[in-house]
C-alpha positions as CSV (number, residue, x, y, z in Angstrom):
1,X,102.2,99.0,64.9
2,X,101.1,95.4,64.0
3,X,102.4,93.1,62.0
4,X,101.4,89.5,60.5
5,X,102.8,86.0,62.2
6,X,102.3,84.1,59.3
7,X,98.8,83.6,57.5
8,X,97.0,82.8,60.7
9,X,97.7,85.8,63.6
10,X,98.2,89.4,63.9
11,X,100.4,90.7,66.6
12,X,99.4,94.2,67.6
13,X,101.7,95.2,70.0
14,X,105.0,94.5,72.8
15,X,104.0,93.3,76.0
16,X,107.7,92.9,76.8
17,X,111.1,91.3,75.7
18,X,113.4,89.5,76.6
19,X,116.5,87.2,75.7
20,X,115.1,84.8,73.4
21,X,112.6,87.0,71.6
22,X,109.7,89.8,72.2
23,X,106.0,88.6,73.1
24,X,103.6,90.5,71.5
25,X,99.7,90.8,72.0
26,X,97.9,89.6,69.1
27,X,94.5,87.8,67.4
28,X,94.0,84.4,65.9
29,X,91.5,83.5,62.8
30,X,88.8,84.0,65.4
31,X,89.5,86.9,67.0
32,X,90.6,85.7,70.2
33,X,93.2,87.3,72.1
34,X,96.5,85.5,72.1
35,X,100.3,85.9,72.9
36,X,102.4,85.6,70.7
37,X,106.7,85.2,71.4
38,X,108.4,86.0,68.5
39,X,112.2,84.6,68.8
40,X,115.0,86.7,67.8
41,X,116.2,86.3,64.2
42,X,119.4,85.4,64.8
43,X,117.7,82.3,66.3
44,X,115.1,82.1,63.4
45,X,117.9,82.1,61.1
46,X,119.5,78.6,62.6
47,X,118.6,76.1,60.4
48,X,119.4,73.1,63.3
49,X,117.0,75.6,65.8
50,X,114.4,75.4,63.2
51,X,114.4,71.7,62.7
52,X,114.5,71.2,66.4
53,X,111.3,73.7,66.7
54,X,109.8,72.0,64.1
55,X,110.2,68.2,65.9
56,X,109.1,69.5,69.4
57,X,105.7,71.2,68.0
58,X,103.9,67.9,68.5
59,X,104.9,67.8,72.0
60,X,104.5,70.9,73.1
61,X,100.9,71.3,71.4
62,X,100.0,68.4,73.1
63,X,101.3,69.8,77.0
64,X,97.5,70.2,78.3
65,X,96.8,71.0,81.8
66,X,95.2,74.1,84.0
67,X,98.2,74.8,85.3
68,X,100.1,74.9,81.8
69,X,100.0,78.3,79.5
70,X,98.7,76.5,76.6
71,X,101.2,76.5,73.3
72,X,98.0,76.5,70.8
73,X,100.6,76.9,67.5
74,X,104.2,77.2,66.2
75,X,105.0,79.1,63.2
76,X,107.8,79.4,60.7
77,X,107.1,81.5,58.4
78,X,110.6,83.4,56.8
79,X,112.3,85.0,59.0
80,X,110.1,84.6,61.8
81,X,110.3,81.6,64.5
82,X,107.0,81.9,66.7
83,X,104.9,80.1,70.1
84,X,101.2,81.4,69.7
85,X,100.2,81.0,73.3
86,X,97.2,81.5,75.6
87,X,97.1,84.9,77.2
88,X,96.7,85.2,81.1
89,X,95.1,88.3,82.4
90,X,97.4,89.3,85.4
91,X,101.2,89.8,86.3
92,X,104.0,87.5,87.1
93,X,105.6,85.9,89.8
94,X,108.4,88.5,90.0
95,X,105.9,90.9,89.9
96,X,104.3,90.4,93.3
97,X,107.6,89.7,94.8
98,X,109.1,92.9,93.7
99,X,106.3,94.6,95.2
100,X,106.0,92.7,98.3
101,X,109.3,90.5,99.1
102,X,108.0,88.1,100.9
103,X,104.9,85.9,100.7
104,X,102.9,84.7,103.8
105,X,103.6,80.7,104.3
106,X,100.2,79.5,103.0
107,X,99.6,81.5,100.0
108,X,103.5,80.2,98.5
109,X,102.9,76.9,99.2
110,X,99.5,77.2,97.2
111,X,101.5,78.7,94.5
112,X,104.2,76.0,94.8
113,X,101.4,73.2,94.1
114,X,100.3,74.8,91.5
115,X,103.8,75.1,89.3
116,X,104.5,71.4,91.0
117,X,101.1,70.2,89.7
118,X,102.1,71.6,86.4
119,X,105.8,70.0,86.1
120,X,104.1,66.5,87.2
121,X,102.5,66.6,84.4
122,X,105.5,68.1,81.7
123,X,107.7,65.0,83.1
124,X,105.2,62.4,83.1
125,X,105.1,63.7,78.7
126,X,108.7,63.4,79.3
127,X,109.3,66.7,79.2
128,X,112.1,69.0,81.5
129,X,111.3,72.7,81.8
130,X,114.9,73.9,82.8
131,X,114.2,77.5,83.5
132,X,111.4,77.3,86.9
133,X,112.1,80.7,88.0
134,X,109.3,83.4,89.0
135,X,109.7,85.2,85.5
136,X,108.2,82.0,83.9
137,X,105.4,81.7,86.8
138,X,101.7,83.9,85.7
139,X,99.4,84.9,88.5
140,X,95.7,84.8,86.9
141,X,94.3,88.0,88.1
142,X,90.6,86.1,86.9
143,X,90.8,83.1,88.3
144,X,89.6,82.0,91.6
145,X,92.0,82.6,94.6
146,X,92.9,79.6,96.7
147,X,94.3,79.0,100.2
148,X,96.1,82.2,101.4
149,X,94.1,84.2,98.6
150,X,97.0,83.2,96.4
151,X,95.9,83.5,92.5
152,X,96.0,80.2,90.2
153,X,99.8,79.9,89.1
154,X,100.3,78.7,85.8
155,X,104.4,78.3,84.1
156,X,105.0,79.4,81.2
157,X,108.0,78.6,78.7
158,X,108.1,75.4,78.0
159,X,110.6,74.2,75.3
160,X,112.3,77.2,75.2
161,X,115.1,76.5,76.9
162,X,115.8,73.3,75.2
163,X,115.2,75.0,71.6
164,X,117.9,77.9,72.2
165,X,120.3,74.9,74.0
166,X,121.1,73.3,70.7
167,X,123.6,71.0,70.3
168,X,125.6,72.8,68.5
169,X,125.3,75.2,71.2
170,X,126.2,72.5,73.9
171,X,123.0,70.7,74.8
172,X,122.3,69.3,78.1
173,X,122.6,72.5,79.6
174,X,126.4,73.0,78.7
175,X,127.2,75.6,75.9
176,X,131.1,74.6,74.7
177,X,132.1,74.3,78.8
178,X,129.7,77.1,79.6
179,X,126.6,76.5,82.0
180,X,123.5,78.2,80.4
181,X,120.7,79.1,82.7
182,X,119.7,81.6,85.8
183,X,121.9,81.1,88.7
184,X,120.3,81.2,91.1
185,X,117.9,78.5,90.1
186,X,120.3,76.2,88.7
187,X,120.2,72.7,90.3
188,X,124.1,71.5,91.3
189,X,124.2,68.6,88.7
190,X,124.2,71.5,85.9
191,X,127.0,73.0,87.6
192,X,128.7,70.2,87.4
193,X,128.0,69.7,83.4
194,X,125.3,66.8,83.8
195,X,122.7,66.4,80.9
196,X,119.1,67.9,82.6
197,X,116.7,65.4,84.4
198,X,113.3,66.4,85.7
199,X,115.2,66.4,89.0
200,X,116.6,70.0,87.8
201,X,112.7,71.4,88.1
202,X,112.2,70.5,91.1
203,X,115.2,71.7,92.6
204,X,115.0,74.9,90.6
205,X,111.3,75.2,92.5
206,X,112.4,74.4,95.5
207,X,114.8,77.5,95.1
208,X,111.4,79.4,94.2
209,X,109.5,78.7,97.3
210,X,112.5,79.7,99.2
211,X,112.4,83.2,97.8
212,X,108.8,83.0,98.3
213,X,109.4,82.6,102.2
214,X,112.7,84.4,102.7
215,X,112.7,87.5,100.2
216,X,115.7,86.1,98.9
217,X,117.6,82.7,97.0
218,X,119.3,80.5,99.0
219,X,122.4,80.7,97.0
220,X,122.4,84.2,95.3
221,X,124.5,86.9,95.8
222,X,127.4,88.2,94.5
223,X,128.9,87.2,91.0
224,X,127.7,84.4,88.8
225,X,130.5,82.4,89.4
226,X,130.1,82.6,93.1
227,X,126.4,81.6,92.8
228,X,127.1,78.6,90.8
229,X,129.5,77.4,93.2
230,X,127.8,77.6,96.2
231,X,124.9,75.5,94.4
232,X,127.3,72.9,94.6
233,X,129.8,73.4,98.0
234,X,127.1,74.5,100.1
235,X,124.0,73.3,102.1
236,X,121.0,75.5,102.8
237,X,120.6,77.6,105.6
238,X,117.2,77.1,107.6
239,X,114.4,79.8,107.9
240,X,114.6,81.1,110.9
241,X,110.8,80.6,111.7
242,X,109.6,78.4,109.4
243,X,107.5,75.4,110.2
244,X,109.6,72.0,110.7
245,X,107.2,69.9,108.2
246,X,107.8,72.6,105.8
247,X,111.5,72.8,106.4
248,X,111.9,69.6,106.2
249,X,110.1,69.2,102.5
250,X,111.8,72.3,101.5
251,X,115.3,71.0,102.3
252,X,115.0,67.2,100.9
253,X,114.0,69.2,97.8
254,X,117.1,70.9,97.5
255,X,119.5,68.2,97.8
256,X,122.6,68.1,96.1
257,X,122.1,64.5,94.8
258,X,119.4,64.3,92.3
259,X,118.0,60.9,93.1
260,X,117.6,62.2,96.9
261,X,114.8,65.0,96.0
262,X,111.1,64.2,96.2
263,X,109.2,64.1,92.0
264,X,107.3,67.1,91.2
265,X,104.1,64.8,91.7
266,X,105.4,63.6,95.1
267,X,106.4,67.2,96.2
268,X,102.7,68.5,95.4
269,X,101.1,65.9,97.5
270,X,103.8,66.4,100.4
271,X,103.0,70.9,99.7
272,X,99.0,70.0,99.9
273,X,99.3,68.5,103.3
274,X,101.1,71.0,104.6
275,X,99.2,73.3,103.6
276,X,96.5,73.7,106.4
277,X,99.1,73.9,109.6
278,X,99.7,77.4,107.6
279,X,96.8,78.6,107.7
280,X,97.0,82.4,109.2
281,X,100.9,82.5,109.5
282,X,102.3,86.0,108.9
283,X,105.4,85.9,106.3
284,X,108.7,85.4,107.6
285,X,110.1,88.1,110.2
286,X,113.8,87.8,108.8
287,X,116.5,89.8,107.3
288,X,118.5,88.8,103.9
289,X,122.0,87.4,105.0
290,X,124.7,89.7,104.9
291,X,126.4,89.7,101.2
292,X,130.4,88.2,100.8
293,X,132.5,89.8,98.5
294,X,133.8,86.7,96.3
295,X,136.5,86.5,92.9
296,X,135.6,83.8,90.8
297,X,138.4,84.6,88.2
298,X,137.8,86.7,84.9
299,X,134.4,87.2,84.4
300,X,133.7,85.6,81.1
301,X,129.7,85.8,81.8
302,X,127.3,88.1,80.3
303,X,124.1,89.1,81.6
304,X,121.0,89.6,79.1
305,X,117.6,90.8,80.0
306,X,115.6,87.4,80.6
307,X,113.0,90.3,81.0
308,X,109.3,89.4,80.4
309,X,109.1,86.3,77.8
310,X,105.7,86.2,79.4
311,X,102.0,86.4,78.1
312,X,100.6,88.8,80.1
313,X,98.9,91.6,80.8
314,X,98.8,94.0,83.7
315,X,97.6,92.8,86.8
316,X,96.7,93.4,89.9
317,X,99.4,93.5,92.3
318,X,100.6,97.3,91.5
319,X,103.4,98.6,89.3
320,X,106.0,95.9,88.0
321,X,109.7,95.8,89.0
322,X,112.5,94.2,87.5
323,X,112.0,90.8,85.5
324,X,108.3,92.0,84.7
325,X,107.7,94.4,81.8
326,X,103.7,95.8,81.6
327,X,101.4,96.3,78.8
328,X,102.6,100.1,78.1
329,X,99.5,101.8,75.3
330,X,101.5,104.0,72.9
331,X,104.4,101.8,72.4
332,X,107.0,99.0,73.9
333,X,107.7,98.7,77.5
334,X,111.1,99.0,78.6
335,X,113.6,96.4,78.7
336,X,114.2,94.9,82.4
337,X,117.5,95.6,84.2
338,X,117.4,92.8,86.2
339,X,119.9,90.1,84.3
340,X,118.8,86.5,85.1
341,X,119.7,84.4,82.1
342,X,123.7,83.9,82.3
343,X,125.9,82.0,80.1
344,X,129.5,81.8,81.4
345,X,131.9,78.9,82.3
346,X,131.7,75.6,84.2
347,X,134.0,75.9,87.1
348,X,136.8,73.7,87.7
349,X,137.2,70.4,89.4
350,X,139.0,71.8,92.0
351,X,136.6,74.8,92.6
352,X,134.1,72.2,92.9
353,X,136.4,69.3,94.7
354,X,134.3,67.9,97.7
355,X,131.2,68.4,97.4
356,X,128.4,70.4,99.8
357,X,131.3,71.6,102.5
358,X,129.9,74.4,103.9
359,X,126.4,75.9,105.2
360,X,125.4,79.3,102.8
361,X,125.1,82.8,104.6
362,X,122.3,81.9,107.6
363,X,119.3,84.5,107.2
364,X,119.1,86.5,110.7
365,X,116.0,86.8,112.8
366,X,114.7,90.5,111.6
367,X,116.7,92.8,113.8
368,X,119.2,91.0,114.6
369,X,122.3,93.1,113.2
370,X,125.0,92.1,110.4
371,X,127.9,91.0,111.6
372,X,130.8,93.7,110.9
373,X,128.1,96.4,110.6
374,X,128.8,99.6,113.1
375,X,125.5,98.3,114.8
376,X,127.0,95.0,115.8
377,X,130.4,96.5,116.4
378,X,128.6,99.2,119.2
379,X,126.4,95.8,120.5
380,X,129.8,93.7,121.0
381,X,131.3,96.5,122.8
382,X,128.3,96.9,124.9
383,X,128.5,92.9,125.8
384,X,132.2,93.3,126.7
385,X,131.4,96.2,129.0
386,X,128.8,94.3,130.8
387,X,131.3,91.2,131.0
388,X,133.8,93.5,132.4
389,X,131.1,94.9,135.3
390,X,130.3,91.2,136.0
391,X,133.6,89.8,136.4
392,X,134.7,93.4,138.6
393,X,131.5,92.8,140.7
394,X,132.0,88.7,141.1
395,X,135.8,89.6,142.1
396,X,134.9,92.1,144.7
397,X,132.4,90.0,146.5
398,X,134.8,87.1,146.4
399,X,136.8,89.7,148.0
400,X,134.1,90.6,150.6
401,X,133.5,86.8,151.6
402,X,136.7,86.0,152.2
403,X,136.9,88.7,154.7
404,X,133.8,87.3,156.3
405,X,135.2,83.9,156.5
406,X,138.1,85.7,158.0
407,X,136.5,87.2,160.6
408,X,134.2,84.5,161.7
409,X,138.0,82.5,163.0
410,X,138.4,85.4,165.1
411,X,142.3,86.0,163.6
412,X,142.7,89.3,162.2
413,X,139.3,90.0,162.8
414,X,138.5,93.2,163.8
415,X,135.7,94.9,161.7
416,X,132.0,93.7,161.6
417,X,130.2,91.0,163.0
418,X,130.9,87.2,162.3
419,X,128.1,85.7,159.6
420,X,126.6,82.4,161.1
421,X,128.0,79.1,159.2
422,X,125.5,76.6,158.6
423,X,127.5,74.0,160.5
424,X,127.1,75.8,163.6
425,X,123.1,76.1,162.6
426,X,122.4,72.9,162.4
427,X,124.4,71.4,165.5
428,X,122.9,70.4,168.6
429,X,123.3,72.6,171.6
430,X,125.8,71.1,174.2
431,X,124.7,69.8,177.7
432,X,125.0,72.1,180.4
């Protein structure tokens, strides 16, 4: 089934949808392959969206850099609202991690400088991304693998964010008191209903690189609610094995106060010279924190498929998961199940009162057990038996020695010979 995007492109058919729209594989005037994210008519149909698209073409047609999909055109055309964009042959960020959790050290910082190198250059135009997630990161199956055989990274979705955020909608991230984003990359400052700063990105990668590492977000877990507060009232647990410079970088770039975290152009140069000390490191032996069943109140969010608002094509890294929708021949892929995009309440002052209070759930060393689980139960029980031995067998040879020392007066001392005292060893025979 294809159908025309204006006078200029064709769009054959779905590579995958998602909540603002379905991307589409397509052809410009030339022939060339090209993706093609067709926004939801609901949103074509916004008059203020439109505008808004209309004022932000310049600068997103102007966005130029390797490490950038490329926005070659915006259309309006009727009813449809469309980005014309580059298409990268290979898979997603989610992708790979849905197929292999974790990443080894070296190949997700390479992928790290690669998104950082591309937001220095989106906030040096002056303009914020607000959704760095692995959804919006490609993996080039062509290009030419780097350190750790990681793939060129390239992020994708620019502007889209701030076109669906309208003002009338919100703006600045805030939606009539409602927080619009993925949790589990949303910086504290959003939480907290602040306008977004470049600040956000780098946060929101830092968050990345963690689940690069670790399998798993440093805040996630549980309901919505729960994972927007603990962006806010909570510091970040370490990795258990991960290298101090790293650690170090990772956890200045998560810090609750904006002005504290490194730019996106300081954080590359910091990833780059880490870099080498990683060289050969397996990933992370750890397990995912045990999850805490938290209320937040009613749950006024709603989840929608974020799904794959990506231009891609299958790649290489096996059969996609959730968040990552494949070119499917003989008709549209099915939606994701995994919901990422949430739009629900900013919590209260006094949910929020006092800042970073607490450390989130510590990641154990792998094969550690949970605490609670039968397996920990049966291991505490084990150390209490062994405490009990030690303490029976530390009385009873008190006992024993006190008998000794008994014995060696001569009173009461029938029963074994008498142990030498030191004293006596060291004291000079007497003269006959």
């Amino acid at each position: 089934m294809s159908r025309k995007i204006g006078s200029r492109y064709t769009a054959h058919r779905i590579l995958g949808r998602g909540s603002a729209g379905t991307v589409w594989l397509g052809v410009g005037p030339q022939g060339s392959p090209v993706a093609v994210k067709l926004l939801r008519e609901d949103l074509a149909s916004d008059q203020e969206l439109v505008g808004r698209f209309v004022q932000e073409r310049a600068a997103l047609l102007c966005l130029d850099h390797p490490r950038i999909v490329k926005v070659r055109d915006l259309v309006v055309d009727g009813n449809d609202l469309a980005l014309v964009m580059d298409l990268v042959r290979g898979t997603d960020l989610r992708t790979r991690l849905e197929r292999e959790r974790r990443l080894a050290p070296q190949a997700a910082v390479a992928i790290a400088v690669d998104v950082a190198d591309a937001l220095a250059a989106a906030h040096a135009a002056g303009i914020v991304h607000r959704d760095v997630k692995p959804e919006n990161v490609l993996l080039d199956a062509h290009g030419p693998t780097g350190p750790g055989g990681a793939p060129p990274a390239l992020l994708t979705d620019f502007g889209i964010a701030k076109l669906i955020d309208a003002p009338s909608r919100g703006g600045g991230g805030r939606s009539g008191g409602r927080v619009i984003g993925t949790p589990d990359y949303v910086a504290p400052e959003i939480v907290e209903g602040l306008p977004p700063r470049a600040s956000v990105d780098v946060y929101a990668l830092a968050t990345v690189l963690y689940e690069l590492l670790a399998g798993f977000t440093p805040f996630g877990g549980g309901h919505p609610g729960a994972v927007l507060r603990r962006h806010v009232t909570e510091r970040v647990a370490p990795l258990p094995g991960i290298p101090d410079e790293l650690w170090r970088l990772l956890n200045q770039c998560l810090a609750k106060a904006p002005a504290s975290r490194l730019r996106a152009s300081e954080m590359a140069a910091r990833l780059r010279e880490v870099l080498p000390s990683l060289a050969g490191l397996p990933p992370l032996d750890i397990d995912e924190p045990e999850p805490e069943p938290e209320a937040y109140g009613e749950r006024d969010a709603h989840g929608t498929d974020h799904g794959t608002d990506l231009p891609y094509e299958d790649g290489p890294y096996g059969t996609p998961g959730r968040g990552a929708v494949p070119l499917v021949h003989g008709g549209p892929a099915p939606d994701s199940t995994r919901d990422t995009h949430t739009s629900m309440r900013v919590p209260g002052a006094d949910e929020l009162a006092g800042g970073a209070h607490g450390t989130a759930r510590a990641p154990r060393a792998h094969g550690s057990p949970r605490a609670g689980s039968a397996r920990h139960r049966a291991a505490e029980r084990r150390r209490r038996v062994r405490l009990g031995v030690t303490a029976t067998a530390l009385a009873a040879a008190l006992g024993i020695g006190g008998w000794l020392v008994l014995g060696d007066d001569g009173e009461g001392g029938g029963g074994g010979p008498a142990a030498p005292s030191s004293s006596t060893e060291d004291e000079a025979p007497e003269a006959p």
